[in-house]
Residue frames relative to the residue before (quaternion, step in Angstrom):
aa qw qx qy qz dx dy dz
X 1.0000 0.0000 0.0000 0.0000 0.00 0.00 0.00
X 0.5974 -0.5947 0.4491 0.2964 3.69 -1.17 0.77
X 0.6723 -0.5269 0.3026 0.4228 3.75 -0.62 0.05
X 0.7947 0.2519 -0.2215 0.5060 3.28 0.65 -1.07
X 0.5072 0.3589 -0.6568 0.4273 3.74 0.52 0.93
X 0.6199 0.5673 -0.4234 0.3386 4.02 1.01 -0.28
X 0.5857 0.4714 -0.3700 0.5458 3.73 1.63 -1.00
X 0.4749 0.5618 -0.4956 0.4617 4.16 0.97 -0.16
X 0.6381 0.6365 -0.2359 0.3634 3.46 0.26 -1.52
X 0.9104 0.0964 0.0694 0.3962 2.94 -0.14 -1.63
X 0.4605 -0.7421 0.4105 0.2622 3.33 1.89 0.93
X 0.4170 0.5377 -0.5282 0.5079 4.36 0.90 0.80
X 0.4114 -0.5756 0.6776 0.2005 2.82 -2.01 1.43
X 0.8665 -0.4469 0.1892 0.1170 2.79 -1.85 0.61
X 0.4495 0.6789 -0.0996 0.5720 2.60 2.51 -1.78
X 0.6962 0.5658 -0.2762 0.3448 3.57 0.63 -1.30
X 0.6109 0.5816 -0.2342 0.4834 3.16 1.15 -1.95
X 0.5878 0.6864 -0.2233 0.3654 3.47 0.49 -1.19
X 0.7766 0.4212 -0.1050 0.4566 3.64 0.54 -1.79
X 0.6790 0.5403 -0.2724 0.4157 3.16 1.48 -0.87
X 0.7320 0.3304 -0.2706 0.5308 3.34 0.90 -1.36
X 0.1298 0.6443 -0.6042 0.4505 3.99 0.93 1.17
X 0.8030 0.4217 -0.0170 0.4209 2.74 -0.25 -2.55
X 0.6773 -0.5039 0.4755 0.2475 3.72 0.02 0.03
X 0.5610 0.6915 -0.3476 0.2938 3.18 1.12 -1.16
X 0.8604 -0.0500 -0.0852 0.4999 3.46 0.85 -0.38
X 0.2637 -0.8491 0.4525 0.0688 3.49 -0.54 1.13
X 0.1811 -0.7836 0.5840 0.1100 3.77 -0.12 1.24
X 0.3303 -0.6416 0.5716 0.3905 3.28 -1.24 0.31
X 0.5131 -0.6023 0.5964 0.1353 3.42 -1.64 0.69
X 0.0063 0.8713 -0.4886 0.0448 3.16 -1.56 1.69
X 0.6410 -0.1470 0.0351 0.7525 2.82 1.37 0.54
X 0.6592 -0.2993 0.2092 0.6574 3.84 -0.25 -0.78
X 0.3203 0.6897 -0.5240 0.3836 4.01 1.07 0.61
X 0.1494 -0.5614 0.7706 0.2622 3.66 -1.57 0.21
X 0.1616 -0.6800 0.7008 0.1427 3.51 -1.47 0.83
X 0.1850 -0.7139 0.6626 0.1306 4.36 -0.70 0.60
X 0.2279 -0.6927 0.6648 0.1622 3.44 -1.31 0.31
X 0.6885 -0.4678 0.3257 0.4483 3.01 -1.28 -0.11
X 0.4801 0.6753 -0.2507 0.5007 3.54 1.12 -0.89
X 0.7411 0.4152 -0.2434 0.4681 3.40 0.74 -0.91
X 0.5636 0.6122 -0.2025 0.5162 3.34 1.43 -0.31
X 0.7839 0.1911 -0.1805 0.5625 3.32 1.21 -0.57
X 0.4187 0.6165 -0.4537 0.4887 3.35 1.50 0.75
X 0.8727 0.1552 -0.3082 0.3454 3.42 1.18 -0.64
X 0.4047 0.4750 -0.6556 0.4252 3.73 1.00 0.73
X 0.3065 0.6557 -0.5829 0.3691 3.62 0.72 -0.09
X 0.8295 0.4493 -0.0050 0.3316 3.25 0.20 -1.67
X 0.4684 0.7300 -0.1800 0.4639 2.98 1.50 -1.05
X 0.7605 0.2295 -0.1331 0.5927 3.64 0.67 -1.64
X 0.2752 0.5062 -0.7123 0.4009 3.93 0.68 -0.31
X 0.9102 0.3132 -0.2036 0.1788 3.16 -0.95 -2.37
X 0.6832 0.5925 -0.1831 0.3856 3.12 1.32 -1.01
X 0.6751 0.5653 -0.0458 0.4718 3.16 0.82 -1.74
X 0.8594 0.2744 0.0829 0.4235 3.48 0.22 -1.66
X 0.1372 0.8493 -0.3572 -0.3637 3.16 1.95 -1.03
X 0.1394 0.7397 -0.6577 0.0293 3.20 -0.13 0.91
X 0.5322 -0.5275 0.5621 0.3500 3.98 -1.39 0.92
X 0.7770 -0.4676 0.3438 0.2438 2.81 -2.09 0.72
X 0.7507 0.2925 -0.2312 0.5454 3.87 0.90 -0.65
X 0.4138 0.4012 -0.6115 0.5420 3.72 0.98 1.07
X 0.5443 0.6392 -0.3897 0.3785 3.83 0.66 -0.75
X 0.5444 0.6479 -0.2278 0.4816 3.66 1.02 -1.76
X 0.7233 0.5456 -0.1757 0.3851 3.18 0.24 -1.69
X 0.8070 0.3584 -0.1211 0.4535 3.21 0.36 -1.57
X 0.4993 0.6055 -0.3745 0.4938 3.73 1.32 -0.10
X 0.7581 0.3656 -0.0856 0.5331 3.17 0.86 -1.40
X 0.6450 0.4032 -0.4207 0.4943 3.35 0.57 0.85
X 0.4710 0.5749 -0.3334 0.5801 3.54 1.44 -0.93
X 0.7928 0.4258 -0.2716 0.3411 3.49 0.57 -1.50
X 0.5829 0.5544 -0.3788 0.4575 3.66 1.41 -0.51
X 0.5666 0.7082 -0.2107 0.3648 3.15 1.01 -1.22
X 0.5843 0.4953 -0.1639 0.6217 3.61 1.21 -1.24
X 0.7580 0.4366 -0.2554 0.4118 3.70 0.55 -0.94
X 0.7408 0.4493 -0.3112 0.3906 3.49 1.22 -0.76
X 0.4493 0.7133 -0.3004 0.4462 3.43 2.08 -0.49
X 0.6506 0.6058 -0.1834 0.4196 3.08 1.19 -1.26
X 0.6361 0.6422 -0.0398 0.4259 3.23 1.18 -1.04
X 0.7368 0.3030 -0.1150 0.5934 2.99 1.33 -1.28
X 0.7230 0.3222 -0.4259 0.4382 3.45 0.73 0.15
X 0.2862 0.6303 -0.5086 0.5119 3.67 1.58 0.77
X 0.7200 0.4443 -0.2617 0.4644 3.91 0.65 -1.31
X 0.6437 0.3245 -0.4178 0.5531 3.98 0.82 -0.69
X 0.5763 0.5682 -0.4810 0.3372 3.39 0.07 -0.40
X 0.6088 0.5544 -0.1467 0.5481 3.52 0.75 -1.61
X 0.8589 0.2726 -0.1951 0.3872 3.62 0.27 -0.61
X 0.4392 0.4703 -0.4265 0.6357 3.59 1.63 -0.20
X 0.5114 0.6743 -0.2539 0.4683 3.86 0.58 -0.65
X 0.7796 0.1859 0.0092 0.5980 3.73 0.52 -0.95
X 0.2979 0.6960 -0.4702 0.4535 3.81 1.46 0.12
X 0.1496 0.7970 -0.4766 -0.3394 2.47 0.53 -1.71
X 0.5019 -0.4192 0.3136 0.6885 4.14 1.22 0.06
X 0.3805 0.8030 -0.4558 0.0511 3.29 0.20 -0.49
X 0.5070 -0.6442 0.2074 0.5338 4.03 1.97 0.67
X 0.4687 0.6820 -0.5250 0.1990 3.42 1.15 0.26
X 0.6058 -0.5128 0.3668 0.4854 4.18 -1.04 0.22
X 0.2543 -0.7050 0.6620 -0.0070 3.69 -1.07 0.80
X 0.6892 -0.6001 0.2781 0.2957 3.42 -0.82 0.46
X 0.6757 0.5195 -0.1826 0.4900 2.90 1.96 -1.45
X 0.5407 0.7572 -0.1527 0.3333 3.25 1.32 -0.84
X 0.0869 0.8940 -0.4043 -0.1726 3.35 2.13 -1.64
């Protein structure tokens, strides 16, 4: 989605949108000199939103908690790379499986 259906959306001023994709906090994809937002990105920033709002946590509790969420996502990712890989090399072969118990 273009920006200003994402500053609709997620009800952020422009200024706001701005500081964030600074910080990292939120990564549009790039189209030329365009910002493209996903949906993800949409729930990345009420995410944020209630941190500051909600929870008030400050801008480097925010950091933090991104970057953990964001590690967190990476290690999930990871691990379902390893079950995959290992149901994969199982091969059916009568050994226990997860579904199996």
């Amino acid at each position: 989605m273009e920006t200003r259906e994402f500053l609709v959306r997620t009800s952020l001023r422009a200024e706001i949108l701005e500081m964030w994709v600074t910080e990292g906090w939120l990564l549009p994809d790039r189209r030329g000199d365009r910002r493209s937002f996903s949906e993800v990105d949409v729930a990345r920033a009420q995410l944020i939103r209630d941190l500051q709002n909600g929870l008030g946590v400050n801008e480097a509790g925010v950091d933090v908690i991104l970057d953990l969420l964001d590690q967190l996502y990476g290690l999930r990712c990871t691990l379902r790379e390893v079950l995959a890989a290992s149901k994969g090399s199982a091969g059916g072969g009568g050994g226990r499986d997860a579904d199996n118990g």
